[in-house]
N, CA, C and O atoms as a GROMACS GRO file, in nm:
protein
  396
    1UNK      N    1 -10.712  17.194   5.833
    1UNK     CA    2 -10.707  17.328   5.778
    1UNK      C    3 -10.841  17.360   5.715
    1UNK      O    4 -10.896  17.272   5.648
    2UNK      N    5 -10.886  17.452   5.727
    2UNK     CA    6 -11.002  17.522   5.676
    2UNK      C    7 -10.954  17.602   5.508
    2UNK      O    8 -10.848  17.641   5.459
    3UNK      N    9 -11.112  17.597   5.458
    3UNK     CA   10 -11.089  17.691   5.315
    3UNK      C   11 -10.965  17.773   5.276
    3UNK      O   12 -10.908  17.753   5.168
    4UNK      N   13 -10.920  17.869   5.366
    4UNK     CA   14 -10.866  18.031   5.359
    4UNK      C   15 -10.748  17.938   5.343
    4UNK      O   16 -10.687  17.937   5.236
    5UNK      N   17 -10.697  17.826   5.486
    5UNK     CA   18 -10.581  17.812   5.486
    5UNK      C   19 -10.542  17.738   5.367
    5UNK      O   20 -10.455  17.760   5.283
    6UNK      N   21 -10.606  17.668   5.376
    6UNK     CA   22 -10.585  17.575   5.230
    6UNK      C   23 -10.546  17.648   5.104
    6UNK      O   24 -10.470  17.589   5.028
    7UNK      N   25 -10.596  17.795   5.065
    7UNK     CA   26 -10.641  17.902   4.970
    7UNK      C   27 -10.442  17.913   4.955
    7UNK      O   28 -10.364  17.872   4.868
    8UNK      N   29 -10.419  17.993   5.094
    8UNK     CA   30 -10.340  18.034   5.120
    8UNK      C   31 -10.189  17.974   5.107
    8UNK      O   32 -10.087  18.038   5.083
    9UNK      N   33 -10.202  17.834   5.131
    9UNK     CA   34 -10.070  17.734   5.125
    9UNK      C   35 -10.057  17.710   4.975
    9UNK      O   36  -9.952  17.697   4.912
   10UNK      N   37 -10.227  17.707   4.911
   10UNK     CA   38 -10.227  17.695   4.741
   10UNK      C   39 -10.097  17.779   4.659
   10UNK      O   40 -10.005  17.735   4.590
   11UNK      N   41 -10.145  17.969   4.715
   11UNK     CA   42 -10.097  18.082   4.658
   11UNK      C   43  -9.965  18.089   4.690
   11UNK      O   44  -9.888  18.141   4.610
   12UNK      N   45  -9.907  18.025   4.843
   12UNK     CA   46  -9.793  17.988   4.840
   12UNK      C   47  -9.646  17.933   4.756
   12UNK      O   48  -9.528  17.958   4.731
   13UNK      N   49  -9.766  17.833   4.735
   13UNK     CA   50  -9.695  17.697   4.679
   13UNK      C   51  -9.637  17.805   4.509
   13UNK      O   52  -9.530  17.806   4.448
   14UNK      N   53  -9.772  17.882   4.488
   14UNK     CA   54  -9.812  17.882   4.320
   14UNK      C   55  -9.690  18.007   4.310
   14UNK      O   56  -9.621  18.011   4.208
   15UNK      N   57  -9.664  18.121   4.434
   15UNK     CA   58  -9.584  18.234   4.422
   15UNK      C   59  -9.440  18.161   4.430
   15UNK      O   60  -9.350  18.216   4.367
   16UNK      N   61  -9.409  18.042   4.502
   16UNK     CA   62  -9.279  18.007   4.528
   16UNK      C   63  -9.253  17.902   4.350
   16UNK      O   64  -9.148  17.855   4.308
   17UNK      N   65  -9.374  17.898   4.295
   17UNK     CA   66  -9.303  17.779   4.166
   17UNK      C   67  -9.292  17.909   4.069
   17UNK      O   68  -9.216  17.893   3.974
   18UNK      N   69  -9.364  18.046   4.079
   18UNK     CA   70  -9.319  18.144   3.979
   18UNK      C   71  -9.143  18.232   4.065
   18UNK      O   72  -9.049  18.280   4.001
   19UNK      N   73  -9.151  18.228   4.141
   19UNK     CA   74  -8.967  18.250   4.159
   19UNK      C   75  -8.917  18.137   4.093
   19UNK      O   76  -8.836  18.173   4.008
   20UNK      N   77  -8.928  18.039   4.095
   20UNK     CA   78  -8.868  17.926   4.046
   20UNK      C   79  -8.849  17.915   3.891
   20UNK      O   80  -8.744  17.898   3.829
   21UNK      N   81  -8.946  17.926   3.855
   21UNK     CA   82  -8.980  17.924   3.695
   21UNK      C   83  -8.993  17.768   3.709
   21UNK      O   84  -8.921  17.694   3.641
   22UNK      N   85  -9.105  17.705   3.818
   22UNK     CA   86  -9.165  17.554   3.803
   22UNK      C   87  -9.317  17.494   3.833
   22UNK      O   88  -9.367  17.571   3.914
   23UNK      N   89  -9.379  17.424   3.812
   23UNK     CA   90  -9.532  17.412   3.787
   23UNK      C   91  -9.548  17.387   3.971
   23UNK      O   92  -9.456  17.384   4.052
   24UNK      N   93  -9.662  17.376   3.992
   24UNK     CA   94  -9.710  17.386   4.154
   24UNK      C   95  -9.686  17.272   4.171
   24UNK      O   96  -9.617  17.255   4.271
   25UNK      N   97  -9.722  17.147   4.096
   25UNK     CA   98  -9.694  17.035   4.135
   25UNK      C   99  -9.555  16.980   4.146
   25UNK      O  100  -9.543  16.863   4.181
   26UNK      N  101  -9.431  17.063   4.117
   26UNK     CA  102  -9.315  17.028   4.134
   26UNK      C  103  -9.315  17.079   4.266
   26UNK      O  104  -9.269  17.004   4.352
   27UNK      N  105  -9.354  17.185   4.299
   27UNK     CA  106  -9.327  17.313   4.463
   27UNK      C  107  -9.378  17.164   4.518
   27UNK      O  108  -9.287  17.107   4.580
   28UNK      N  109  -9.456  17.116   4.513
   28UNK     CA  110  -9.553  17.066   4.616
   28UNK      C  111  -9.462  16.906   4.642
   28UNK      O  112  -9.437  16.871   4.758
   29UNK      N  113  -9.427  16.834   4.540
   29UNK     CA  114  -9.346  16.726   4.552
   29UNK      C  115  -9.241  16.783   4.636
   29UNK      O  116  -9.216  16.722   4.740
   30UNK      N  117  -9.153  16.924   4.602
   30UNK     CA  118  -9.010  16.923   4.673
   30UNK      C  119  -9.064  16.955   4.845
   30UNK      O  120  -9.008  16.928   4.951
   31UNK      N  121  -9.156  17.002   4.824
   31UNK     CA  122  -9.196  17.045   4.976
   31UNK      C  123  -9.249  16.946   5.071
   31UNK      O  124  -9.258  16.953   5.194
   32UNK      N  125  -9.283  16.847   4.986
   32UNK     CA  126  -9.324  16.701   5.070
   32UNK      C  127  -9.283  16.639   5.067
   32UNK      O  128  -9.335  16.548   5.133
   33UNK      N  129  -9.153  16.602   5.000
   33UNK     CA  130  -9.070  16.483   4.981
   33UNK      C  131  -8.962  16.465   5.112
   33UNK      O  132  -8.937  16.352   5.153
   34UNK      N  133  -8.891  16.608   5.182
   34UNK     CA  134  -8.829  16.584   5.305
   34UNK      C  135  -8.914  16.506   5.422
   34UNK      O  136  -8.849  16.449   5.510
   35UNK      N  137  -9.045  16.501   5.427
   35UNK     CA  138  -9.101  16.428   5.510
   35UNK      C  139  -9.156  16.298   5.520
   35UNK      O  140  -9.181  16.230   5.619
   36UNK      N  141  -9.174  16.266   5.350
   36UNK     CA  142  -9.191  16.133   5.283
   36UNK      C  143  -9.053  16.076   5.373
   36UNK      O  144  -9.046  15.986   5.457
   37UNK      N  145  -8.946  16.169   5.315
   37UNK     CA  146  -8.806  16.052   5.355
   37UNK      C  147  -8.754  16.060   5.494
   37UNK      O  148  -8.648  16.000   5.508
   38UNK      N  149  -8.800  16.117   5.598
   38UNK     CA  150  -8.830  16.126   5.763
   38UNK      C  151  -8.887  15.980   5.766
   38UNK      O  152  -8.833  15.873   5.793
   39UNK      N  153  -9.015  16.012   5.730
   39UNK     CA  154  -9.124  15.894   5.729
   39UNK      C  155  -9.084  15.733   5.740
   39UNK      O  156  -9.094  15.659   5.838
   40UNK      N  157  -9.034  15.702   5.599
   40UNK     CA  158  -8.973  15.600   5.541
   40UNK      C  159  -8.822  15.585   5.614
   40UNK      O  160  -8.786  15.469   5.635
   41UNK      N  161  -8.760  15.657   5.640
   41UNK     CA  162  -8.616  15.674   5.700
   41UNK      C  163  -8.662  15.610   5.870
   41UNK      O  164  -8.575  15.544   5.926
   42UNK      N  165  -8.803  15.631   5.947
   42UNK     CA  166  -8.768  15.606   6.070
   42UNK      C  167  -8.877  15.434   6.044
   42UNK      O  168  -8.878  15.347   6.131
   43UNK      N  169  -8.948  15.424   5.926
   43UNK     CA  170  -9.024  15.292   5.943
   43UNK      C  171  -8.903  15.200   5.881
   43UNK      O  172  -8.919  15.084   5.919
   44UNK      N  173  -8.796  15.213   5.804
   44UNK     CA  174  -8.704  15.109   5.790
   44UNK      C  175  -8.627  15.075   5.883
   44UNK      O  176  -8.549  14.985   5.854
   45UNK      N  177  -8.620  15.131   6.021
   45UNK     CA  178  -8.578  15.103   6.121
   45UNK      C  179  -8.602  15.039   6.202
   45UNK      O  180  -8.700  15.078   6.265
   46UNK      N  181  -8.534  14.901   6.258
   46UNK     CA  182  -8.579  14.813   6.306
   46UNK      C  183  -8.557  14.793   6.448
   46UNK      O  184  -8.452  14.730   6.459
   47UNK      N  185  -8.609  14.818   6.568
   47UNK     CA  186  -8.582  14.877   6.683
   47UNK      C  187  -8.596  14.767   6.770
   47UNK      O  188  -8.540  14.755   6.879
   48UNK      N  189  -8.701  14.661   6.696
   48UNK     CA  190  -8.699  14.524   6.815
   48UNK      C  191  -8.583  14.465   6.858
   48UNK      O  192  -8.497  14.429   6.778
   49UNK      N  193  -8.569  14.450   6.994
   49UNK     CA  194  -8.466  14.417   7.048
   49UNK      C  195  -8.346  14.473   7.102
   49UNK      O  196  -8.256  14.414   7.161
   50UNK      N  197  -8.357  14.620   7.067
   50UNK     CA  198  -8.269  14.720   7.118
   50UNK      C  199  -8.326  14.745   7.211
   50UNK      O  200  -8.448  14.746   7.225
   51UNK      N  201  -8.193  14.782   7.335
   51UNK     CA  202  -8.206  14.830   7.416
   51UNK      C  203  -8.279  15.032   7.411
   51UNK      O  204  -8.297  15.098   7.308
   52UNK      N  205  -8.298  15.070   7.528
   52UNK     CA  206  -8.356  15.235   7.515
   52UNK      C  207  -8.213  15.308   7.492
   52UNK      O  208  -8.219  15.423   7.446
   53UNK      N  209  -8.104  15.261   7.514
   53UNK     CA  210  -7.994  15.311   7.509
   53UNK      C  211  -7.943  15.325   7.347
   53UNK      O  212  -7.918  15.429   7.285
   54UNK      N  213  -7.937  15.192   7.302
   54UNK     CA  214  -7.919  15.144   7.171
   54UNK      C  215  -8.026  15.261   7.080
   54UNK      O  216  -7.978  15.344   7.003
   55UNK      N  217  -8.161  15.249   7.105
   55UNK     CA  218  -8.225  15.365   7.045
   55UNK      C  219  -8.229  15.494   7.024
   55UNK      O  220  -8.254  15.550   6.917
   56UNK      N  221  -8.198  15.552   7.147
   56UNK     CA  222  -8.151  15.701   7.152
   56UNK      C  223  -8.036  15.714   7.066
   56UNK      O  224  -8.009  15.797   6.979
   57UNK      N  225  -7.985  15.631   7.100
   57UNK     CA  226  -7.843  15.652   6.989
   57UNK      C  227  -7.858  15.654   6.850
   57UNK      O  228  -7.793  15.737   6.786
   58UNK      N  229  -7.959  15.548   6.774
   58UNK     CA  230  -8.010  15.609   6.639
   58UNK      C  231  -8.011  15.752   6.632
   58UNK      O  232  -8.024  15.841   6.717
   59UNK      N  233  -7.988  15.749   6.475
   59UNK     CA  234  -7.984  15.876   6.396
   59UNK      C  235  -8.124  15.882   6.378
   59UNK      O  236  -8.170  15.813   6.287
   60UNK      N  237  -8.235  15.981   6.477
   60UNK     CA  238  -8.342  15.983   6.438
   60UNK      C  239  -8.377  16.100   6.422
   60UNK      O  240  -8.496  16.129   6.414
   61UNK      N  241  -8.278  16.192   6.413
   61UNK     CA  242  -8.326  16.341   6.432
   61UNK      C  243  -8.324  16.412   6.277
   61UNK      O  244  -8.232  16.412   6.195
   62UNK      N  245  -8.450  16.468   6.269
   62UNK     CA  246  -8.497  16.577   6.143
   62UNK      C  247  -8.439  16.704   6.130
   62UNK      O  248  -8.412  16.707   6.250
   63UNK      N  249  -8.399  16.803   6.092
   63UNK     CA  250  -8.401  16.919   6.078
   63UNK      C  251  -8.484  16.976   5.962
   63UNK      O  252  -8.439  16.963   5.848
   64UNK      N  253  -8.587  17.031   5.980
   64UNK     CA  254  -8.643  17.119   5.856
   64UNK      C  255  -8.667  17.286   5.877
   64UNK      O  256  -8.715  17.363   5.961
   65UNK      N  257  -8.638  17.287   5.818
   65UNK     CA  258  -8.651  17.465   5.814
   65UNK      C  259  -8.742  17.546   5.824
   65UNK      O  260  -8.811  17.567   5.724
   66UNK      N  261  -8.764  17.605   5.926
   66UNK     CA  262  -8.902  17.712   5.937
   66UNK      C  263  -8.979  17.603   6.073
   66UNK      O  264  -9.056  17.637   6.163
   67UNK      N  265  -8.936  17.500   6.050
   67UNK     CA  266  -9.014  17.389   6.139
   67UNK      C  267  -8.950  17.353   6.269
   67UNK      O  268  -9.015  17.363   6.374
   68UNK      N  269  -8.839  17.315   6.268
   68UNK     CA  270  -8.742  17.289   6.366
   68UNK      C  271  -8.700  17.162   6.368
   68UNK      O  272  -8.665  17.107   6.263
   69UNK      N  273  -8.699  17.102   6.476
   69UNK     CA  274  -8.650  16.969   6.489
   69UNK      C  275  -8.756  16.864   6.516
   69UNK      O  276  -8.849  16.858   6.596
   70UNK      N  277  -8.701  16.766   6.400
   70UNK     CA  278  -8.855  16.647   6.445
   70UNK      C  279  -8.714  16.522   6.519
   70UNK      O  280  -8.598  16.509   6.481
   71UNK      N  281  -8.782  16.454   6.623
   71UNK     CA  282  -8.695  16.340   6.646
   71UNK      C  283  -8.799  16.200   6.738
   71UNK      O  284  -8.900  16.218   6.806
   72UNK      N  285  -8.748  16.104   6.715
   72UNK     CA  286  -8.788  16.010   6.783
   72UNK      C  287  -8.701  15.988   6.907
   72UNK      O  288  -8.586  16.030   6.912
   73UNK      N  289  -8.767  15.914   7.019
   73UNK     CA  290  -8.638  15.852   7.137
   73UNK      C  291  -8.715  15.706   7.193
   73UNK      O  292  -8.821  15.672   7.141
   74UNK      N  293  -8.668  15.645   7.275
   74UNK     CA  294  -8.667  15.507   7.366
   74UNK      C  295  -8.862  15.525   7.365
   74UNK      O  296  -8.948  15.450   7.320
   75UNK      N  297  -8.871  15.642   7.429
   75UNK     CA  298  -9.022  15.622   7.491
   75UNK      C  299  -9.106  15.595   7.374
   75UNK      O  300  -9.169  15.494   7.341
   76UNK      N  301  -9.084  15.742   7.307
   76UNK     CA  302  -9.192  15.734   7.166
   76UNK      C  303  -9.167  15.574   7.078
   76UNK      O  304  -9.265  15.541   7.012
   77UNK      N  305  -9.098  15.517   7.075
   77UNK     CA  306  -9.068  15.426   6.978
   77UNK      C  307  -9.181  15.282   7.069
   77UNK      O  308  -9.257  15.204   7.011
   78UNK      N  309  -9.155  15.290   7.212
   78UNK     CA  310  -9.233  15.177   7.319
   78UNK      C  311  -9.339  15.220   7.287
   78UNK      O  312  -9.403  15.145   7.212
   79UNK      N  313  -9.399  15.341   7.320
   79UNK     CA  314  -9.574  15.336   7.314
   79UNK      C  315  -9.602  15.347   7.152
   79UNK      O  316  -9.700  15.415   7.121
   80UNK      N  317  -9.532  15.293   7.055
   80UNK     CA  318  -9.612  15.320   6.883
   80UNK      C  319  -9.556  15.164   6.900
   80UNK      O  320  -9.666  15.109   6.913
   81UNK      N  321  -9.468  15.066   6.907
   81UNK     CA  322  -9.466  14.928   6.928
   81UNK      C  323  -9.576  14.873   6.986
   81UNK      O  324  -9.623  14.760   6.969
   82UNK      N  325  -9.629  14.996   7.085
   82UNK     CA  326  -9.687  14.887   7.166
   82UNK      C  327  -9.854  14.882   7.156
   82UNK      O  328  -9.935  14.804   7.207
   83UNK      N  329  -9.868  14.992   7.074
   83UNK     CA  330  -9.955  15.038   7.003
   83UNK      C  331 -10.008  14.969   6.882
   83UNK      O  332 -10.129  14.951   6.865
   84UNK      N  333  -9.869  14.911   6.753
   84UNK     CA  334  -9.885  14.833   6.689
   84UNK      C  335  -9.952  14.680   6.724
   84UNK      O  336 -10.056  14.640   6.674
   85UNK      N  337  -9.866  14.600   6.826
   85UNK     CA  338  -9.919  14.479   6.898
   85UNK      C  339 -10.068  14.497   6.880
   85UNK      O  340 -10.144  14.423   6.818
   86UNK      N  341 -10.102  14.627   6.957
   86UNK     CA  342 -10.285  14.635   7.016
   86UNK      C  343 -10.342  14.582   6.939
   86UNK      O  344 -10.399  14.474   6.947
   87UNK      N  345 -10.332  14.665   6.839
   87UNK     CA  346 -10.376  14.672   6.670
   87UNK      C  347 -10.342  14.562   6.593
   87UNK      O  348 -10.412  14.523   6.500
   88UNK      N  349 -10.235  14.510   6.626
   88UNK     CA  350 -10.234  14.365   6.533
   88UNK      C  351 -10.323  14.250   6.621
   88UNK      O  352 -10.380  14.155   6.566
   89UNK      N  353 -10.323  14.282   6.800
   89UNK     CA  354 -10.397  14.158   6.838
   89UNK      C  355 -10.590  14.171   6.782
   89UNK      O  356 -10.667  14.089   6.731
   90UNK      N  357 -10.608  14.334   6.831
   90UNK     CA  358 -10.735  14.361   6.775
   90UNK      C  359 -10.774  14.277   6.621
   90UNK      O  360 -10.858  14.187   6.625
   91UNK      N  361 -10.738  14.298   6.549
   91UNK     CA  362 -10.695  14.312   6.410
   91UNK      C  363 -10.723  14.107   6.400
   91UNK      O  364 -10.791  14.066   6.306
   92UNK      N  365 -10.667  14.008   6.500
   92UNK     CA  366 -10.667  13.873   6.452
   92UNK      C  367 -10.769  13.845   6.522
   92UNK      O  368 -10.822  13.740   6.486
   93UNK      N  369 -10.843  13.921   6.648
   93UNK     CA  370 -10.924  13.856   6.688
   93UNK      C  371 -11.084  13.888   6.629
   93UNK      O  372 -11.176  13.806   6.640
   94UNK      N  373 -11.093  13.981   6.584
   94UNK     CA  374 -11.151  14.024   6.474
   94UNK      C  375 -11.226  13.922   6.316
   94UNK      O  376 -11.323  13.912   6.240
   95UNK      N  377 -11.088  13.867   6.351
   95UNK     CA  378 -11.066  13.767   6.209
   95UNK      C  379 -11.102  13.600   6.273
   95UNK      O  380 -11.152  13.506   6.210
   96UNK      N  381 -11.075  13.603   6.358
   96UNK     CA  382 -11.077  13.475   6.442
   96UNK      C  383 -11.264  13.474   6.495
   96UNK      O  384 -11.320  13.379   6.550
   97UNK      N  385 -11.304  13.557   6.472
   97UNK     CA  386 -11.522  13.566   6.524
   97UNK      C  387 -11.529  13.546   6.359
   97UNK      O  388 -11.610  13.467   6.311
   98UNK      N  389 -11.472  13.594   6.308
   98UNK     CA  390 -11.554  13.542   6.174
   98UNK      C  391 -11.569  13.392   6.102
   98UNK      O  392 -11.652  13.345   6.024
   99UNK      N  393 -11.431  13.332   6.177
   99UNK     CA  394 -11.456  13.177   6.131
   99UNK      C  395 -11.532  13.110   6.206
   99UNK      O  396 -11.556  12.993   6.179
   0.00000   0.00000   0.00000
């Protein structure tokens, strides 16, 4: 986001905590906290070893308002696993030139 928008989500935040009668930094916690707990809600989930079937079937689906629907499935969950691996093999061999 650029200046204006940034300006703009500010005056947001600041017009929605005066309907409220609450400081910006409360607007700003309640407005980020549904995605904190998306976040945390799909990394406590432990998917190794499930089948793509078994996965889809998780409860992975978001609803937020104004936004729509956030969800995970079988595929997205394989290429960020498999993604992790990369990154953890990168990550030891890395460590393994330094000794």
């Amino acid at each position: 986001m650029n200046d204006v928008d940034n300006k703009k989500v500010k005056d947001l935040i600041h017009s929605i905590g005066l309907m409220n009668n609450l400081v910006d930094k409360d607007v700003k916690e309640i407005i980020e906290s549904q995605f904190r707990f998306a976040y945390k809600t799909i990394r406590e989930l432990n998917f190794e070893g499930l089948t793509d079937e078994e996965i889809d079937n998780l409860r992975t689906n978001f609803y937020f308002k104004y936004i729509g629907k956030i969800y995970t499935d079988s595929e997205i969950i394989k290429r960020s696993l498999k993604r992790d691996e990369i990154v953890k093999q990168k990550y030891i061999e890395k460590n393994e030139k330094r000794d």
